[in-house]
Structure formats: structure tokens, C-alpha cells
N, C-alpha and C positions, 0 to 999 in steps of 0.2 A: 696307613696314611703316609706312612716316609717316604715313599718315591713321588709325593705329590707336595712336599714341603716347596716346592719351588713355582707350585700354580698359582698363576694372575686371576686367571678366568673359568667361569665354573656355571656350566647348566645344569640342571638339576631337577627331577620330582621329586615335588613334594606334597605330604601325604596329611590327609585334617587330622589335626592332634591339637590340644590344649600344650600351651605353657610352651617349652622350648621346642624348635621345628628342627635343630641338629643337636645332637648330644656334642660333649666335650672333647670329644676328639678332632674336631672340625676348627677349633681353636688352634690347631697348632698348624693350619695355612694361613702363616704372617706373611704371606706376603697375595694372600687371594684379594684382590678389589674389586672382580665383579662376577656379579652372581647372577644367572637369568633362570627363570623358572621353567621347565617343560610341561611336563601334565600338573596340574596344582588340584588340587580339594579341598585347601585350607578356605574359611568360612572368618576368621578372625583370627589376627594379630595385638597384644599386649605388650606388653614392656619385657618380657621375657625371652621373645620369638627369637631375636637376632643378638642375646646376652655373649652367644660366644662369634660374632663375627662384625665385631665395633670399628675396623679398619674396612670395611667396604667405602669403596668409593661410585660405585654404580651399579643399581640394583633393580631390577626389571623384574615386578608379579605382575603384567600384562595378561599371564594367561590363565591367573587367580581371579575369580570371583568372589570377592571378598565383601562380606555383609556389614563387617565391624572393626573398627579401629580404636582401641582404645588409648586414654592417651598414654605418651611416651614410649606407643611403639617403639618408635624413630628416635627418639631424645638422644639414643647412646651411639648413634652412627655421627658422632661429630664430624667425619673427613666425606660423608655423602655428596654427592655433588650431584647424580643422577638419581630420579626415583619415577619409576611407571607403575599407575597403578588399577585396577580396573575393578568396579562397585559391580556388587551383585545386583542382576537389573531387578529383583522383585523386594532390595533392600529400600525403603523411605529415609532411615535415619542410619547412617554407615558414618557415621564420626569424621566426619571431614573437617569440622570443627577441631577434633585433637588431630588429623592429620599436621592442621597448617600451623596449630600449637610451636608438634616437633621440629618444624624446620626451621623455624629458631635458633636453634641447637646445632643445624648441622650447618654443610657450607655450602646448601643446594645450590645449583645451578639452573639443570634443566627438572620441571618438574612434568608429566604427564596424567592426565586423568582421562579415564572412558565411563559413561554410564555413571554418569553423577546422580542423575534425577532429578528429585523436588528437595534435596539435603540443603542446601545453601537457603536462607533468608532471603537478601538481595541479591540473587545471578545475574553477572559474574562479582557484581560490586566487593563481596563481603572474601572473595578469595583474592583480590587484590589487598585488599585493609590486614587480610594474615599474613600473608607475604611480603610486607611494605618493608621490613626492618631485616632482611634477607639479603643473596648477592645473588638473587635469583635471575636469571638472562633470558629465559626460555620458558613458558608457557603453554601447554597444550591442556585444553580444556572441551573433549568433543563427545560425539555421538551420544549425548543427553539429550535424547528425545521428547522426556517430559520435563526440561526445566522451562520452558513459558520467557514470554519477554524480559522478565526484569523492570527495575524503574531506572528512569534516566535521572542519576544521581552523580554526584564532583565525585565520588570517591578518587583517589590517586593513585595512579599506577607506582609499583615498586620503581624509586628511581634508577635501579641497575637496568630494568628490565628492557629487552632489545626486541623478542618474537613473541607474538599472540596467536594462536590458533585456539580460537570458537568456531569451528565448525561442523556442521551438522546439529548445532543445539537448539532449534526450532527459538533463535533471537529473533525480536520481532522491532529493538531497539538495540540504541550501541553507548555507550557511556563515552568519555571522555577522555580519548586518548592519543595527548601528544608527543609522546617521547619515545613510539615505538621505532623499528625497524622497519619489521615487516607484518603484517594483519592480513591475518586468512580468517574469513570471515562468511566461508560458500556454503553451500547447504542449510541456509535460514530461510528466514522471511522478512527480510528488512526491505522490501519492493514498496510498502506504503508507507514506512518510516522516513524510505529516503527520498522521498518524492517532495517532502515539503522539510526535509530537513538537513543538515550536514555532522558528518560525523565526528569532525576537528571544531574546537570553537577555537582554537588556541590562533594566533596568529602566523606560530610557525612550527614547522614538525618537520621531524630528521627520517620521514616515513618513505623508504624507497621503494617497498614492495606491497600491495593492495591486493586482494580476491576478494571480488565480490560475485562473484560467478553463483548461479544457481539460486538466486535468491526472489525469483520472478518481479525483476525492476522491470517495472515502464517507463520512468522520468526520473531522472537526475536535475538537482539545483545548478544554477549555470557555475554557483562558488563553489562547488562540493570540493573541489582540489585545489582551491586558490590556497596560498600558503606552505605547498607543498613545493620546495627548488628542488629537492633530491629525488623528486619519484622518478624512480627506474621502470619501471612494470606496474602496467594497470590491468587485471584482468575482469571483464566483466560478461565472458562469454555464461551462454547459456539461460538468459534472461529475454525479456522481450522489449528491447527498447526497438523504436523504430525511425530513431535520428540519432543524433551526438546532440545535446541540448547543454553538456559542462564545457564551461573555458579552459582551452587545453595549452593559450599563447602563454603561458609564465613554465609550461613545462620544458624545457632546455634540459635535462638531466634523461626525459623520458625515452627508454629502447624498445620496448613491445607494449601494442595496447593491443588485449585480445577481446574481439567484439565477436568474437565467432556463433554460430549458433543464437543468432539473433531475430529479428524481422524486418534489417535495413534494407530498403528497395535503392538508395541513391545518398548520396550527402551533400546538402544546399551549399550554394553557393562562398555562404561564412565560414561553414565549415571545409571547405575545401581552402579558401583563401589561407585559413590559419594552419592547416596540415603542412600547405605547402610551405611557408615560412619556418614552419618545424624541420621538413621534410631539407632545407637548406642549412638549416646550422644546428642539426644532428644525426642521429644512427638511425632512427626513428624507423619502425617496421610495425606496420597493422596486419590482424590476424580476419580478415572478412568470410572465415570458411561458412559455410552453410547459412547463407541470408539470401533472403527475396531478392538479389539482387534484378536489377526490371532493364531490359532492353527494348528501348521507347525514344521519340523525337524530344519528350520532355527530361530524359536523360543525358541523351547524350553529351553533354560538357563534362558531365562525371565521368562518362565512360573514357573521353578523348584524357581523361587529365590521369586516370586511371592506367592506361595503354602508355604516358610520358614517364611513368613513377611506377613500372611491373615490379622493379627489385625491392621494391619498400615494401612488398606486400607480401606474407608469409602462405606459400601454396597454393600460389597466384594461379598454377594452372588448372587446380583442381575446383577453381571457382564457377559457378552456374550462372547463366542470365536468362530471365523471362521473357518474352515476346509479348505484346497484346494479346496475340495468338492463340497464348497458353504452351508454347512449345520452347522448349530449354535447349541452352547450346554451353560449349563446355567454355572456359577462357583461352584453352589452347589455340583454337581460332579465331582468336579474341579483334585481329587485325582487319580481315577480312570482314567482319560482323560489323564493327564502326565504319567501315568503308560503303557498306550496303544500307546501313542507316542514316548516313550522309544523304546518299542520293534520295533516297524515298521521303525524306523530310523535307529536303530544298525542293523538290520537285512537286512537296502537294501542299507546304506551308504557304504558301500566298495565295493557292487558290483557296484554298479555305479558308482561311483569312476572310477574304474579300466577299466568297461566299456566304460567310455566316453573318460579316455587316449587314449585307444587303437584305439576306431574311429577315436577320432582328430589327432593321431599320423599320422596313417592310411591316413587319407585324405589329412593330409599334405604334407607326400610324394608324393602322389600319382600326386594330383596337382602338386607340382614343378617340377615333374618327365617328365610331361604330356606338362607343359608352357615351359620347358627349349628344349625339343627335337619338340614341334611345334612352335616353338616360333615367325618363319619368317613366317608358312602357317598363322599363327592368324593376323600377321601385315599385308601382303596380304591379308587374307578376309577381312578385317578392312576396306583398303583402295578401294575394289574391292564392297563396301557396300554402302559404301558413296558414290562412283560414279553414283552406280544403283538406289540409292533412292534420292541424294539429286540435282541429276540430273546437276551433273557440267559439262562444256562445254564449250571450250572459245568462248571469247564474242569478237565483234567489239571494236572496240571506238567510234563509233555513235550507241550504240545501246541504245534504249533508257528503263530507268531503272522504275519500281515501286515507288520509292522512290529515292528523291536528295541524304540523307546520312540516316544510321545507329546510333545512336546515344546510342554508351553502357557505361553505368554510373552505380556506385553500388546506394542502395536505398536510402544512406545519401546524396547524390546530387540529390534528386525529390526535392526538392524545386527551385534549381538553373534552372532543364529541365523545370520546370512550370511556373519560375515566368520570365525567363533570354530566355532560346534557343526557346521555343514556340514563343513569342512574338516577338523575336528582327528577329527567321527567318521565320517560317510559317506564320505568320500573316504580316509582313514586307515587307518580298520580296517572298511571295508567294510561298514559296520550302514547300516539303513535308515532312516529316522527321519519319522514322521509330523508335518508344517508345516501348519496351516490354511490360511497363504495358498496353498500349493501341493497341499495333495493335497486337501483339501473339494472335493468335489462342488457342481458351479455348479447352481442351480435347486434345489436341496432345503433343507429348513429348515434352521439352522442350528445350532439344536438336535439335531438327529436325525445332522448330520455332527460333532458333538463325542464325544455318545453310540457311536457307530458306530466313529469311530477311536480312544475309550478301549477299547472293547470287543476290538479287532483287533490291538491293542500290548501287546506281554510287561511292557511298565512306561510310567509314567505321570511324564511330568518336568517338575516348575512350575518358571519361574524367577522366583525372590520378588523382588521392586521393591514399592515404593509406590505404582508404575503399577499394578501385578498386583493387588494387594492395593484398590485403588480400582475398577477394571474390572469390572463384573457379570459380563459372560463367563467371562473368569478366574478367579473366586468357582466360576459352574456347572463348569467343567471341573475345579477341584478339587474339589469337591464332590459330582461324579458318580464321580470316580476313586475319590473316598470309596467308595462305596457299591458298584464294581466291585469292590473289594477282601472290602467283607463279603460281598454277596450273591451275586458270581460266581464267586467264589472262593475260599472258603471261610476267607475271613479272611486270606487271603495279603497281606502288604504289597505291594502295587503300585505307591507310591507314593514316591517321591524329592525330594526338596525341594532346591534349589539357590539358597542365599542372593544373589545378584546384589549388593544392596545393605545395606551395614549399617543393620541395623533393631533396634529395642529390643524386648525380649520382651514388653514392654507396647504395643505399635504391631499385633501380632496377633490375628487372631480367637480367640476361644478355644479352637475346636476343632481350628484350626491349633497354638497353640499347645500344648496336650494330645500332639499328634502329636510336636510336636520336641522333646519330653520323653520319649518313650516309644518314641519310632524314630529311625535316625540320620539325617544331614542333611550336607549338606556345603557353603562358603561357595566362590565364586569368589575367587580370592586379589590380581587384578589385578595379579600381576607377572611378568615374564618367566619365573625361576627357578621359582613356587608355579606357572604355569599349566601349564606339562608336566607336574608329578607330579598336577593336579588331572587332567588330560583321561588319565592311567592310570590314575586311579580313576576316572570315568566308563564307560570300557573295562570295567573287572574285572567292573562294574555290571551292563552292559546286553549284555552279549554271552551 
């Protein structure tokens, strides 16, 4: 070891053994501070592993697969400042818990994890809360495939801390974080998180660098970046947004937005207005590689303003544009293209203009011309239609039916038909009960299977919501069972109303309301005790 008394830097295999991973003679490189692993086998680290090399200051078992950390690994590396570390991916519990113990103790800086897992409580919450009382700068926390979203909880980031990298850890949310640097943040799934939400609540952040790439966003909040003066770089390539819908006027600091690998055909008109005001009082360079970009009469403003501002644009020539045609042209010819799309637009824009007034004008009279003087032959074949196909005919009162009752509910009450009327009447008292989801006939109108199963049911049962009452369908099936009742039946009430939800007598159609004045009705009571005596009157009802 004497001719190495002078080494700084040191790679190394190392081999699984219990207890110390160098004997004693390794101690006597005072002055080695970093140690990177080559082939590794070790399996677990203790408070022993690294007894004789307490002066490291950067230590890298990245290519350790490590199951177990016990605590005070780390405790005796006081002058550490870097630590990489990588969990055994079939490990659950790998002591990361006493990882973040040790560093306490030392005077980390940058820390690295791969292949965390399900070990953390709250991901990433509960590794920011161990590292709070540290001088810790840097953060990487990735390729944890199975840690899951997390909760959206205040915890506080270390206030040292500068870089975040969570990525690749299947985030499905993002915590609370204003005091970063920079947030890499790609290879999640925050696409539906951020569509109705923002990841700063703070009013200001020192945050210059963002990636959000990879994360299959369709919509951004228009504030997502409000609050942010220092952002330098936004990347949100690789996602499928199909406009710019964030406010991007307060960014004065920003030098690349990467939208590359996206779905934009064009950018409206606002958003063109504020690029370009960007595009005047800064460095400002967009990345548009690989988007739909659309060569069209209803582009072209984008394209001409596009062609004014080439040097803003990062690989400007390697970009594509669509035709209606379906035929792509590269941007290198990009001059020529808007020259050719000039003339074919001013040349056919007025006349069809003018042409399509005069049709639509056209048909419009002609139809109200047509409905106002046929107006009673159309309501007679209407009615003269439905009798020949939907084959109404009065009935007895012993005749006996398909189905006990009808049962039309909008799709926000399937849970109440599944878990409440199935059970308390088909399975109960043995009644049948006609469900559109389940007994409609696949392939025929939808109309004709509403009409069909009021027609084949001794009784007719809405469940009144707000849903119901908004629903078109819902309106026809009551309103069909209306007209089963006079004209099949000779005025027989077929028809039962079941309040679902408190509604006001004013929130009614009229002719529903006329009905609950003049027939009875019954409310669902929502409570343990009212819903048995309610499902014995449903019983008494429909049997």
C-alpha cells in the first residue's frame, strides 16, 4: 500500500462479506476521498463497512444492489458530501429510513437513490422531512418504478436544497415545491394531476429549470408558471398537448421552451401575440420538432409569422408540415410553401364564402318553408309510425307483462340500480326488472329499445335526480311512458316517480310537475330504518 499513500481516487470491487468491506490497511490512504464501486455483491451495509475510511468525501455504490442498510452505516463518514446509492429491486424494506438517519451526521451535499420501491411511507414527502436539517443541495431520487403517487402533503423541502430529480418514479402527484432550482420531473404520470392543478402554490419560486417531458399531459392550467421571473428552460417535450393553453407574458428570464414531440397543428392567435412580445425583449428559442404541424388556408397567419421569426426556432429546417392532402413538405422550402398557400386561399376564399351563404341561406328557407306548410302531415306520420312499428294496442289489466317494471335512471344512479333495486327487488321478491344497460338489445335503435321495454312492463319507474332531469334520454323514457299510459292504456297510471334527490317543485318540468300533484310519488328516504319500509312499498307497487 506505500506507493498509494498519495491516492485521492479509488474504484474498486467489492465482494458480499459481513462486517468490514476493507481490512486495516486501507486506512492508511489519508488522503483517498473518493471511492467508486466496480463489480459489487455486497447485499448489506452496517456500521462497520466503511470503519476504516471515515475521511471520504464522495462515495458512489451505484453498481451495488443493496437490500439493507442498517443504521449508522454512514454516521462515521462526517466530511461525505456525496453518496449514490442503488436498492435491491426485489428489496421492500432496505432501511432508507436509517439511510436518511446517517446523514445527519455527515455534510452531504448531493445525495442519489435508484430503485427505491414501496420503502418510504409518504413518496417523496417523508425523504424530504430526513434531510430537512442537512446542507444537502442536490437530490436525485429515480427509477422507482413501484413507488405510486404519494399524498399531496406541505411537507418542506430542505432549505439548502437547489436540484430535484424524481424521475421515472411512476408520480402521479407533486408536493410543494418552492425553493428549488431546478425540477426534473419526466418519466411520470402527472398528465391528469396537472390538468386541473399547479405544482407551486407559493406565490414566488427561484425555479429556472422544469422537465416535465414524458409525463402524457394534454392540458396545462393557464397559472401553472405564474410566479415563476427566473424560469430559464421549460421542457415539456414528449407529451400530447395540442395547443399552448399556460400564460407564458410574465416569463422575461425564459431561453428554451421544448414542445417537441408533441400534437400542435398551429398556435392561435394569443398565443402567437404573446410569443412575439417575448420573442422582442428576450433570447427566447422554441423547440417545435416533430408536431402535426398543418399546412392549410386556416393556418396560414402561423405559418407567415413563423417564416418572420425562423432563428427563434430550434431545427427550424428539419420541421414538417401537413397539407389537407395528407402530403408533408420539409421547412427547408418553407418560403415557397406559404407563397403557394397565399394564392390558392385568396383565390378560392370568397368564392366559397359566398357560395356556402347562398346554400345555407337556400336550405334554410326552403326547410322552414317546407316544416311550416307540412307541419301537421309530419306530426301525423310521426304518430301513424310509431303505431306500425312500435306496435301499440290497448292492453287488459290481466295481461300479463315481460317485465314487473321499467326502471329509467340516468348513469349517475348505476350504482344505487346495482347495489339497492337489484337486490332489495329481483333477488328479494323475485320481480323482474327491465335495466337498459342490461336487457337493450345490442344493434337496434335506441329509441325503439326504450319504446319496446315501456311497452312490455306493467309499470314504468323514473328515478328523479338532476342527472334525470338534465339527460335527453331520460326526458324520452318519461315521456314515452307518458303517452303508454294514455294511449295504451287507457289512461291507466303506469307511471311511478321515485324522488332519489331533494328537488324543489320549481326545479320540475311542468308536466312532470302536474303529475306529482295529481298522482302519488314516493322519495327514497336514505336511511337504514326509512329504506325497508320504502323497498315494502315498492313491493306492494310493482308485484
Amino acid at each position: 500500500m506505500t506507493p498509494l499513500l498519495n491516492l485521492e481516487s479509488l474504484q474498486i470491487d467489492i465482494s458480499n462479506q459481513s462486517g468490514y468491506l476493507f481490512d486495516r490497511q486501507i486506512s492508511s490512504l489519508h488522503k483517498l476521498r473518493k471511492l467508486v464501486s466496480g463489480y459489487c455483491s455486497i447485499l448489506m451495509l452496517d456500521k462497520f463497512s466503511f470503519s476504516y475510511l471515515q475521511q471520504l468525501e464522495y462515495l458512489d455504490l451505484s453498481s451495488c444492489s443493496i437490500s439493507k442498510f442498517k443504521l449508522c452505516a454512514f454516521c462515521k463518514l462526517r466530511r461525505l458530501e456525496f453518496l449514490s446509492l442503488n436498492f435491491h429491486l426485489r428489496s421492500k424494506f432496505g432501511g432508507i429510513g436509517n439511510v436518511l438517519k446517517d446523514m445527519k451526521s455527515t455534510s452531504i451535499i448531493s445525495l442519489k437513490i435508484r430503485h427505491l420501491l414501496c420503502v418510504v411511507t409518504k413518496f417523496p414527502g417523508d425523504v424530504f422531512v430526513g434531510l430537512y436539517n442537512t446542507s444537502i443541495q442536490l437530490i436525485e431520487i429515480t427509477d422507482n418504478q413501484r413507488v405510486g403517487g404519494g399524498e399531496l402533503t406541505s411537507y418542506k423541502l430542505p432549505p439548502s436544497l437547489q436540484h430535484l430529480d424524481l424521475s421515472n418514479d411512476t408520480l402521479m402527484k407533486l408536493l410543494q415545491m418552492p425553493y428549488l432550482t431546478s425540477l426534473n420531473v419526466r418519466y411520470n404520470s402527472l398528465g391528469a394531476f396537472l390538468a386541473d392543478n399547479i405544482y407551486m402554490t407559493s406565490t414566488q419560486t427561484d425555479l429556472k429549470i422544469i422537465d416535465l417531458s414524458w409525463n402524457s399531459i394534454y392540458h396545462l392550467m393557464f397559472s401553472i408558471f405564474h410566479g415563476h421571473p427566473q424560469l430559464e428552460r421549460i421542457d415539456l417535450s414528449h407529451n400530447n398537448l395540442v395547443d399552448i393553453p399556460f400564460d407564458m407574458s410574465h416569463l422575461i428570464n425564459l431561453r428554451l421552451l421544448n414542445i417537441s414531440y408533441n400534437s400542435l397543428s398551429h398556435f392561435n392567435d394569443t398565443t402567437i401575440h404573446t410569443i412575439t412580445d417575448l420573442f422582442k425583449n428576450t433570447e427566447l428559442k422554441i423547440d417545435l420538432t416533430k408536431n402535426a404541424l398543418n399546412c392549410g388556408c386556416h393556418t396560414v397567419n402561423f405559418l407567415r409569422w413563423m417564416l418572420e421569426y425562423t432563428d427563434r426556432f430550434e431545427r427550424f429546417e428539419n420541421y414538417t408540415c401537413k397539407f389537407d392532402t395528407k402530403d408533408y413538405i420539409l421547412f427547408s422550402d418553407f418560403k415557397q410553401t406559404i407563397e403557394h398557400i397565399d394564392k390558392e386561399c385568396s383565390k378560392y376564399t370568397l368564392i366559397i364564402a359566398l357560395v356556402s351563404a347562398g346554400i345555407i341561406a337556400t336550405i334554410f328557407v326552403l326547410c322552414c318553408g317546407l316544416i311550416y306548410r307540412y307541419r301537421w302531415t309530419l306530426r301525423y306520420m310521426y304518430y301513424m309510425t310509431r303505431s306500425k312499428y312500435y306496435r301499440y294496442k290497448p292492453v287488459d289489466v290481466d295481461e300479463i307483462y315481460t317485465y314487473n317494471a321499467f326502471v329509467s335512471y340516468s348513469d349517475n344512479e348505476r350504482d344505487f340500480i346495482i347495489n339497492e333495486c337489484i337486490p332489495n327487488l329481483e333477488e328479494a321478491f323475485n320481480m323482474r326488472l327491465c335495466l337498459h344497460q342490461r336487457d337493450f338489445l345490442p344493434g337496434q335503435d335506441i329509441t325503439v329499445n326504450m319504446t319496446n321495454a315501456i311497452h312490455d312492463s306493467k309499470r314504468i319507474v323514473c328515478v328523479i335526480t338532476r342527472a334525470f332531469l338534465e339527460s335527453y334520454f331520460c326526458m324520452f323514457e318519461f315521456n314515452m311512458a307518458r303517452m303508454e299510459g294514455t294511449y295504451s292504456r287507457d289512461g291507466q297510471n303506469v307511471l311511478l316517480l321515485v324522488f332519489y334527490d331533494k328537488i324543489q317543485p320549481k326545479e320540475l318540468p311542468l308536466m312532470m310537475l302536474e303529475l306529482v300533484q295529481q298522482q302519488s310519488y314516493i322519495e327514497y328516504p336514505h336511511d337504514a330504518a326509512g329504506n325497508v319500509l320504502f323497498w315494502e312499498k315498492m313491493k306492494e307497487v310493482l308485484i
